[in-house]
C-alpha positions as a Markdown table, in Angstrom:
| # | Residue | x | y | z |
|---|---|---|---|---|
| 1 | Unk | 2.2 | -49.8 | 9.2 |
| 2 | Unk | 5.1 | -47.9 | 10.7 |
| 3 | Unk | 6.3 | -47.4 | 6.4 |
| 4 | Unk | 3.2 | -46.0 | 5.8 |
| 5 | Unk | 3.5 | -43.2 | 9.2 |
| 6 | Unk | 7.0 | -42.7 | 7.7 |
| 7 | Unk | 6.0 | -41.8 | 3.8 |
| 8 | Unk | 3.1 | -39.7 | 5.4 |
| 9 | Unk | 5.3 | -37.7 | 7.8 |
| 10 | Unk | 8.1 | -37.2 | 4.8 |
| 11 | Unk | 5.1 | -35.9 | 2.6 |
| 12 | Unk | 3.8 | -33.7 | 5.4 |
| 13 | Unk | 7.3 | -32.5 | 5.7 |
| 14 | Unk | 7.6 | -32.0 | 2.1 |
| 15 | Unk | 4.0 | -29.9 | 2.3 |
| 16 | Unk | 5.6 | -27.7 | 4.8 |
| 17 | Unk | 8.8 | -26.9 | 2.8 |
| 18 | Unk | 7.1 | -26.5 | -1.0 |
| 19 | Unk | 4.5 | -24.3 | 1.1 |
| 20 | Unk | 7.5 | -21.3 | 2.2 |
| 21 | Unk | 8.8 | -21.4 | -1.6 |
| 22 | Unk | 5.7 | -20.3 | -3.1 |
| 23 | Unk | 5.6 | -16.7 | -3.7 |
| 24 | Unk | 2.4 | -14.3 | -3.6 |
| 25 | Unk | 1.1 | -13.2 | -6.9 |
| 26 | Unk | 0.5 | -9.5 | -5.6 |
| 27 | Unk | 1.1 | -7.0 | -3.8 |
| 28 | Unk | -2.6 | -7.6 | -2.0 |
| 29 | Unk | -1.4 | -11.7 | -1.0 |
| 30 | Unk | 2.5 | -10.1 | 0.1 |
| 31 | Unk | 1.5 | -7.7 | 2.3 |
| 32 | Unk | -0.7 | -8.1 | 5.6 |
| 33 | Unk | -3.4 | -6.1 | 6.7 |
| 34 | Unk | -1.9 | -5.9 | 9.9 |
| 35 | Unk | 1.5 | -4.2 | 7.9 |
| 36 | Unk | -0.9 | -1.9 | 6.0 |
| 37 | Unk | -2.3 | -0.7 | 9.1 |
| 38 | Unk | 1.4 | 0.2 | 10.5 |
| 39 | Unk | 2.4 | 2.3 | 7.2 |
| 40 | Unk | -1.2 | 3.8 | 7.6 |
| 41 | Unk | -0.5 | 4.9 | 11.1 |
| 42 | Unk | 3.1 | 6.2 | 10.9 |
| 43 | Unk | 2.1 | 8.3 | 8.0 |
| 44 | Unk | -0.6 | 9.9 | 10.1 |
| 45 | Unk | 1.6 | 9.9 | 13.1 |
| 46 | Unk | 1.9 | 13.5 | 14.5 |
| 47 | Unk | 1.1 | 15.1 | 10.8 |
| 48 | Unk | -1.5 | 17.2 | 9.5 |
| 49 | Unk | -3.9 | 14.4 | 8.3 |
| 50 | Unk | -6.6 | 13.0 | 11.2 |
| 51 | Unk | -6.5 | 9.6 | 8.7 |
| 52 | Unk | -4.2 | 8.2 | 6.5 |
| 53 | Unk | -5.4 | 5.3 | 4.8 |
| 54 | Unk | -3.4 | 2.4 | 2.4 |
| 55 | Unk | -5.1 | 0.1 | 0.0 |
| 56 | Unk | -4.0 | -2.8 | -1.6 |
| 57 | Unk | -5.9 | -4.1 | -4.5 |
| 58 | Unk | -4.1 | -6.4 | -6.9 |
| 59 | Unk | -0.7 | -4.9 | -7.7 |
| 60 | Unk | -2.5 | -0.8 | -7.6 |
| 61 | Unk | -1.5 | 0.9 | -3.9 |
| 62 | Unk | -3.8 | 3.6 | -3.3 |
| 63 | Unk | -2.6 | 5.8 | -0.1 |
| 64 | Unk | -5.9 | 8.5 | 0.8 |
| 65 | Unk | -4.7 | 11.6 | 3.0 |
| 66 | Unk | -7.4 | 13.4 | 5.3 |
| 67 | Unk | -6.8 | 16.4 | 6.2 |
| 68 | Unk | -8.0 | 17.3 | 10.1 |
| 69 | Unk | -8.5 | 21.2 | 9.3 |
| 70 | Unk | -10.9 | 22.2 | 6.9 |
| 71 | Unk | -9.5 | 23.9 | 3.6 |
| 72 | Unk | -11.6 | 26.6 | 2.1 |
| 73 | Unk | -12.1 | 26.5 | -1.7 |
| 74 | Unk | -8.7 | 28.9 | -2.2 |
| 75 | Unk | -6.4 | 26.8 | -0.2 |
| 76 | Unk | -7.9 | 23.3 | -1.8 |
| 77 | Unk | -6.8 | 25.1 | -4.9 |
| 78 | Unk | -3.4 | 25.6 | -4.0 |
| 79 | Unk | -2.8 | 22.4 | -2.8 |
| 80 | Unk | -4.3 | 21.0 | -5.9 |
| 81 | Unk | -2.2 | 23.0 | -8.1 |
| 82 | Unk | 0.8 | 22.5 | -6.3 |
| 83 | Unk | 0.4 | 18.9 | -6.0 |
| 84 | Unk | -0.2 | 18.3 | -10.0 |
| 85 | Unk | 2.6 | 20.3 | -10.9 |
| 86 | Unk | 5.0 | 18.8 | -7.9 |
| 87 | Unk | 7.5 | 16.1 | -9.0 |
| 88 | Unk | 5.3 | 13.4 | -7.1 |
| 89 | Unk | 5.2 | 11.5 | -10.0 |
| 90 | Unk | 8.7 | 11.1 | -9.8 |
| 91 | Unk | 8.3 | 10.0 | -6.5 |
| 92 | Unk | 5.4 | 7.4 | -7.3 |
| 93 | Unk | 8.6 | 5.7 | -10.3 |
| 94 | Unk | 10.9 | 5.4 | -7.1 |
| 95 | Unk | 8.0 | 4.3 | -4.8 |
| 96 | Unk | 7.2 | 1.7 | -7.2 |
| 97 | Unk | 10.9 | 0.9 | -7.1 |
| 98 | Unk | 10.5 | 0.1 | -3.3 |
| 99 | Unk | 8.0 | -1.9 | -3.7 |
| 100 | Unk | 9.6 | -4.1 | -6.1 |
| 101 | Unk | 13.0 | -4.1 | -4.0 |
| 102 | Unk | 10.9 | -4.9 | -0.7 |
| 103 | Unk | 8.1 | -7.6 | -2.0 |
| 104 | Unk | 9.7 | -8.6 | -5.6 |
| 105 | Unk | 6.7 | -7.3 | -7.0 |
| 106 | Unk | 5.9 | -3.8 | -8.8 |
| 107 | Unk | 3.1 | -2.0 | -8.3 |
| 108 | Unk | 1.0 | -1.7 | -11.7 |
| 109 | Unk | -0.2 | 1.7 | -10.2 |
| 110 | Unk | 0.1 | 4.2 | -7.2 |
| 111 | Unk | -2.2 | 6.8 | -6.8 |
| 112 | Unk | -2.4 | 9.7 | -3.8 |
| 113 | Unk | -6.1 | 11.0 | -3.1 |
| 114 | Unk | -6.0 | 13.9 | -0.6 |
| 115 | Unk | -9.6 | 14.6 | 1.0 |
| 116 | Unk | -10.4 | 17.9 | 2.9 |
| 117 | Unk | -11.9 | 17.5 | 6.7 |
| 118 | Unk | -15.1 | 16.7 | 5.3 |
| 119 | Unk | -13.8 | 13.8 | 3.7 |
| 120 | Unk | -14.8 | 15.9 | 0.1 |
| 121 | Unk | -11.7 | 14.6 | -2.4 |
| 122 | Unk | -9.0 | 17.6 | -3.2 |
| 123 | Unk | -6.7 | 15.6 | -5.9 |
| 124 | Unk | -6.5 | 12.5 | -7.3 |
| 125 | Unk | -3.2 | 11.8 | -8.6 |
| 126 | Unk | -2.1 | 8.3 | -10.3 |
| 127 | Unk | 0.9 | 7.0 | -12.2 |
């Protein structure tokens, strides 16, 4: 009897140990909700955007910007233009480097979606 409590404990042991060597298969299983939220709010923190938002699906990290003031159809333009000709997709090839430094995993995709006031979508920009 007390061999018996003695192999089960050394294979509940060996559970426990086994179990905080397996690695997540994603982005979406490494990082929590609860750490999602935190990015989401310190990018929004004191900025121009009422929201921020970031989404994990998979390995593709979406971040969505709202804006809290309303852009008229000139100034949507600009930002639009200036956004799609802006080096953020060099900055999506370093994020992506982050990622992999931080998680050991690399994002298959990052895309930005900025959204006007009335939550009406600007840009979409993915690499």
């Amino acid at each position: 009897m007390r061999k018996a409590a003695v192999n089960v404990a050394v294979i509940i042991m060996c559970l426990f140990i086994f179990a905080g060597c397996v690695r997540p298969n994603s982005l979406e299983e490494a990082i929590s909700p609860a750490k999602l939220q935190r990015i989401s709010d310190s990018l929004a923190s004191g900025s121009i955007y009422k929201d921020v938002k970031v989404e994990i699906k998979g390995n593709h990290v979406t971040f969505k910007y709202y804006f809290s003031t309303y852009l008229d159809n000139s100034q949507a333009s600009r930002l639009k233009q200036a956004l799609q000709s802006s080096s953020l997709q060099d900055q999506i090839d370093g994020m992506k480097d982050e990622f992999e430094k931080d998680y050991g995993i690399r994002p298959t995709r990052i895309t930005f979606i900025y959204y006007n006031s009335d939550e009406q979508m600007i840009v979409k920009i993915e690499k």
